[in-house]
N, C-alpha and C positions, 0 to 999 in steps of 0.2 A: 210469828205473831201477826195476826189479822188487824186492821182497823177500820170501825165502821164508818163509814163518811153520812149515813144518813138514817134514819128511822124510818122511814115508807117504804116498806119491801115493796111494794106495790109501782110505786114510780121507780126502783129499783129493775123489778123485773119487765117492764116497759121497755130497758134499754135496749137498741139494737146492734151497737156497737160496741166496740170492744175499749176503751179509753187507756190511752198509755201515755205516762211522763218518763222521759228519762234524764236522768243525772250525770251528766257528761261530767270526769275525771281525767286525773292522769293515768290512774293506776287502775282506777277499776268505773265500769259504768252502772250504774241503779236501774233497774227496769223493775216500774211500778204500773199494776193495769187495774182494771174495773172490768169486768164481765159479766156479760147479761146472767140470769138465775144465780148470782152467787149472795145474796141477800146483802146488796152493798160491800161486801167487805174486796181490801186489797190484798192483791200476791205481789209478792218481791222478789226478784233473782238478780242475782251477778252477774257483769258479762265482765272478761278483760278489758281494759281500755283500751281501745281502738280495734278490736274483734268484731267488726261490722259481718262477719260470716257467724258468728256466734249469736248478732243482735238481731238478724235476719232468720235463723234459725228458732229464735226464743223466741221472736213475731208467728212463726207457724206453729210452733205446739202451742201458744195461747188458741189461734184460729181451730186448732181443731181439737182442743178442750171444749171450747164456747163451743163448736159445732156438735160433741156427741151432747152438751148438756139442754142444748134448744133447738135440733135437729134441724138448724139452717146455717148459710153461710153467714159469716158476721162480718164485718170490715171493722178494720184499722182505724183510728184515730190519734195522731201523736201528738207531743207536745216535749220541745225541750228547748232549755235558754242555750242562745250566744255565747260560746265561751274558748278556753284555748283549740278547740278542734274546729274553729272557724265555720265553716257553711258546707263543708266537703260530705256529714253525715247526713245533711238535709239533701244535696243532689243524689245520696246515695238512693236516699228512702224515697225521692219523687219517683227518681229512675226505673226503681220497683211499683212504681203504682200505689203508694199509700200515700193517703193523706198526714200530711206531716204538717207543722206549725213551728216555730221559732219566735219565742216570745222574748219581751223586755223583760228583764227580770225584776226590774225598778218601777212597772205600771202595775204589780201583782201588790194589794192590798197587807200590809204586814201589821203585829202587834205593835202598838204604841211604848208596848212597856220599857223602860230604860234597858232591863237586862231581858232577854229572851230564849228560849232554848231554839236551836237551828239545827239538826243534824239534815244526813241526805234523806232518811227517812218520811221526817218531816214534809221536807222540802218538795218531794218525790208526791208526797200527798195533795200538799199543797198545789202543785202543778196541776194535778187531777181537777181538784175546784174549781181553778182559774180554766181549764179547757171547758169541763159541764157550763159554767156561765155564759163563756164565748160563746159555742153549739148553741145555750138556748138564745143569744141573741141578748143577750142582757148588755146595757151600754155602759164602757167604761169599764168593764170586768177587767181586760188586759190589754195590751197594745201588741199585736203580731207587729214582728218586723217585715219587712221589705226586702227578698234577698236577692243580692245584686247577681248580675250575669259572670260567668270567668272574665269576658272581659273587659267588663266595667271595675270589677276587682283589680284586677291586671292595672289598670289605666292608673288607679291612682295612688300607686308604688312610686310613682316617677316621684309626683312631691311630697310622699311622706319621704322618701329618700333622700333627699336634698333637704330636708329638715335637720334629719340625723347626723348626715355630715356636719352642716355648719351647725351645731351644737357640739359634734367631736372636735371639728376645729376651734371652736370658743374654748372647750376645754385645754386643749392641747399650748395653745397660745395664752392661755391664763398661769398654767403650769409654767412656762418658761420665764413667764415675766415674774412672775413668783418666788422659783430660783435665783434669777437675777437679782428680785429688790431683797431678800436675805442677804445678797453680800453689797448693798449698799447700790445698786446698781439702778437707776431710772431712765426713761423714754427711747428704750430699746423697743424696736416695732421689728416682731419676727415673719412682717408681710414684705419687708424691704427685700429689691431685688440684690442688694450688697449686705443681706442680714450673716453670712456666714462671715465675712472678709471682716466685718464689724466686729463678729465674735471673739476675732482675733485679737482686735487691739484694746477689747474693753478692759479696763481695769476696776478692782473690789473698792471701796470705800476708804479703804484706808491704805491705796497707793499700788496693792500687788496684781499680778495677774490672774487670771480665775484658774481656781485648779484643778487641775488635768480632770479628774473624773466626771466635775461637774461638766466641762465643757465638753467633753464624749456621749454625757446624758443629753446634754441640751443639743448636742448634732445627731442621736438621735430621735429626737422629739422633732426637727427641725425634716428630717428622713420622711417621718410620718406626716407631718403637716401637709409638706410636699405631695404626697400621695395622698392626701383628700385634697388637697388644690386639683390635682390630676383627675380625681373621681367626680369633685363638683362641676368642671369641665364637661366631662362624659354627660353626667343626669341632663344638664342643662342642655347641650346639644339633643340627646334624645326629649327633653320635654318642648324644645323649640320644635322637632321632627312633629312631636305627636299632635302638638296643638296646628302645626300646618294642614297635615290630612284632617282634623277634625274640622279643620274653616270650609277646604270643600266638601265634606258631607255633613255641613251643621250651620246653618245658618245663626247660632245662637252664639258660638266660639266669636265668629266673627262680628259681631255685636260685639261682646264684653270688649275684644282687644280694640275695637274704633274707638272708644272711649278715652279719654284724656287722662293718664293717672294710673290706667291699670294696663300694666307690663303684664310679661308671660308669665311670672310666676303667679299673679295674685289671678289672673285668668284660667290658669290650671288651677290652683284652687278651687277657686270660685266654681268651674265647670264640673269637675271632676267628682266635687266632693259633696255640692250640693245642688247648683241649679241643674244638671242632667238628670234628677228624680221628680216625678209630679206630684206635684201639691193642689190642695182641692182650695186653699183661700192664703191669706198673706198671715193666721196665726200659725198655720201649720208651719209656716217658714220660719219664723221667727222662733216655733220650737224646737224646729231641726236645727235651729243655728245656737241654740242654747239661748237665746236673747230675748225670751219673753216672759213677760214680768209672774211672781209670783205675790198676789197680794191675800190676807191674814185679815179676815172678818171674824169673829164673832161676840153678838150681840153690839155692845157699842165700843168695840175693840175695832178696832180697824188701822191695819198698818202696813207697808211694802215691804219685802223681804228681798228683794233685789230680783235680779234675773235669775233664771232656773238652773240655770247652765247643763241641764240635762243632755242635751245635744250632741251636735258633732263638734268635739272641740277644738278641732282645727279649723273647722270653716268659724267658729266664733274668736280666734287669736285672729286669723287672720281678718275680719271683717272690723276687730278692733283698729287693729295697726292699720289696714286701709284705711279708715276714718281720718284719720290724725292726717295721712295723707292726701286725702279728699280735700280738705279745708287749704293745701298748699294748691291741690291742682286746679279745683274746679270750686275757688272761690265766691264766684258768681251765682250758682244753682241755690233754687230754693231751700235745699237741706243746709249748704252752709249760710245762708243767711238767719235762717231757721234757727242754728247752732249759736252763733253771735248774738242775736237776741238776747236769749234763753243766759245768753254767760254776763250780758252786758246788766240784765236784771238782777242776777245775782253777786255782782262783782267777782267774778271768776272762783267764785269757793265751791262750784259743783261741776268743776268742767269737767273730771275724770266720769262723776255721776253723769255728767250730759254727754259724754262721747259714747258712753255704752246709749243712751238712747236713740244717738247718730249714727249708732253701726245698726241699731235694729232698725229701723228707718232706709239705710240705705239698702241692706239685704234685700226689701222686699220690695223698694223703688229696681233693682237691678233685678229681681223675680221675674215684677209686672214687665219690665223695658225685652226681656230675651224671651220670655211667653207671648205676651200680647201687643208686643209692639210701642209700649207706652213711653216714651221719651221724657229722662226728668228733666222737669224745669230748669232753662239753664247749662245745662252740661255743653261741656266742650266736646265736637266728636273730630279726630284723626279727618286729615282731608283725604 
């Protein structure tokens, strides 16, 4: 089945290229296109999911349909969202020479309505729209993303990785203390260097010793924990490696770490994730970091709706939790005085609210300091 996207055969047959979305799957991929003389309407085929010889293949008998029906060559036009096959089918498509695009799929305009219908069909059309807008240059139609290099991808595994551990070790150490306080057991710390020899002599709440299976569960829990102690070890040595080489080819690395407050981790962060991409003003940053406001006009309605949190949400957890830290290290600078005000006017009932305005504040104070040299008011730097 066909669908028309437009009524003007006329601005129809004008088109010189060929326009394709596709619907990246697990199991199966959507290829939806537009072709010059077809009087607006779209074709649809199947590829397998991850048949990139198959999507490549269903790219040239599109080009040479269009070609016997308008007796010239036509180019490519792609478009397709972000999704579990990461960026690997976009260097596949530049590799070949086609214009390819990778859009947000959250800056593509949708029905308001509560309930909505969505299939890939849809979606596949939809894509289409959102590229004609782009092409004509229309502002705000979509937001293409940005796609990073192998090894800027590469680079910032190190600290999503060291995330993932200490969240398995939180888990893992939650589970044992949990075991324990069911048989009556408290202020057992499974980070103690005599936590097994302890495990020995602990006794249940009501006098006996723990029994046998739990205490083989909780030795091997105690196994595992071990072994991401061992692996947060490892991450952290290679992220102390990484951010070395980065200091002597990057004068920006070595910035953030002179700074009073910010250790290697919030510096891999901080570099990795966000300030090593260019931004054209200090909104755009504060959108990448998720921390910039979204406010709710209309007519004489007018209200904040918090930060967007659209972003990258690690650089936004993390520039939270630096904040909190900020005000211990570098008391002095105009941002924390700035903070104290703001708390002392309100008798501290909005300081969660004002620390999110302290992280978006300092984001883009640390932007301006690693781009342009701007020194915040204040700051403490490493001698």
């Amino acid at each position: 089945m066909t669908v028309v996207v437009s009524e003007n055969n006329e601005a129809n047959e004008a088109i010189d290229a060929i326009f394709v979305s596709i619907e990246l799957s697990k199991n199966s991929w959507l290829v939806t296109s537009l072709s010059p003389h077809t009087g607006g309407k779209l074709s649809r085929h199947g590829v397998p999911g991850g048949d990139i010889a198959g999507l490549l293949d269903r790219f040239l008998q599109l080009k040479r349909k269009a070609h016997e029906r308008t007796g010239r060559e036509c180019r490519l036009v792609i478009i397709h969202e972000a999704g579990f096959d990461g960026f690997w089918v976009q260097r596949v498509l530049e590799a070949e020479g086609y214009e390819s695009h990778v859009v947000d799929a959250a800056s593509i305009a949708t029905s308001r309505r509560r309930r909505r219908v969505k299939t890939d069909r849809l979606d596949g059309e939809t894509l289409i729209r959102a590229l004609l807008a782009f092409k004509r240059g229309e502002p705000r139609a979509c937001s293409m993303v940005r796609i990073p290099s192998p090894a800027e991808e590469d680079r910032r595994r190190i600290c999503r990785e060291r995330k993932i551990l200490l969240t398995e070790r939180v888990r893992h150490s939650n589970r044992i203390k949990g075991f324990l306080f069911s048989q009556g057991i408290r202020g057992y710390s499974p980070f103690q260097r005599d936590r097994r020899e302890q495990l020995e002599t602990l006794r249940t709440g009501d006098g006996h010793p723990l029994p046998d299976h739990l205490k083989r569960q909780i030795n091997r829990e105690l196994d595992r924990l071990e072994l991401l102690q061992q692996q947060i070890a490892q991450v952290e040595a290679e992220r102390d490696e990484m951010l070395a080489r980065e200091k002597q080819s990057s004068q920006e690395v070595a910035m953030l770490t002179n700074i009073v407050g910010v250790g290697p981790e919030f510096a891999g962060v901080l570099w990795s994730e966000g300030l090593c991409r260019h931004f054209d003003n200090r909104r755009q940053v504060a959108a990448y970091a998720g921390l910039a406001p979204t406010p709710w006009q209309s007519g004489s309605m007018d209200r904040e709706q918090g930060i967007g949190k659209s972003g990258n949400r690690r650089l936004r957890y993390t520039m939270l939790e630096m904040s909190w830290l900020w005000l211990r290290h570098q008391p002095r600078t105009a941002l924390s005085r700035w903070f104290n005000e703001r708390i002392a006017q309100s008798g501290g009932r909005f300081k969660k609210v004002m620390i999110t305005a302290l992280a978006r504040k300092l984001v883009v104070a640390l932007w301006k300091y690693v781009t342009a040299g701007v020194v915040i008011e204040g700051v403490r730097l490493r001698a």
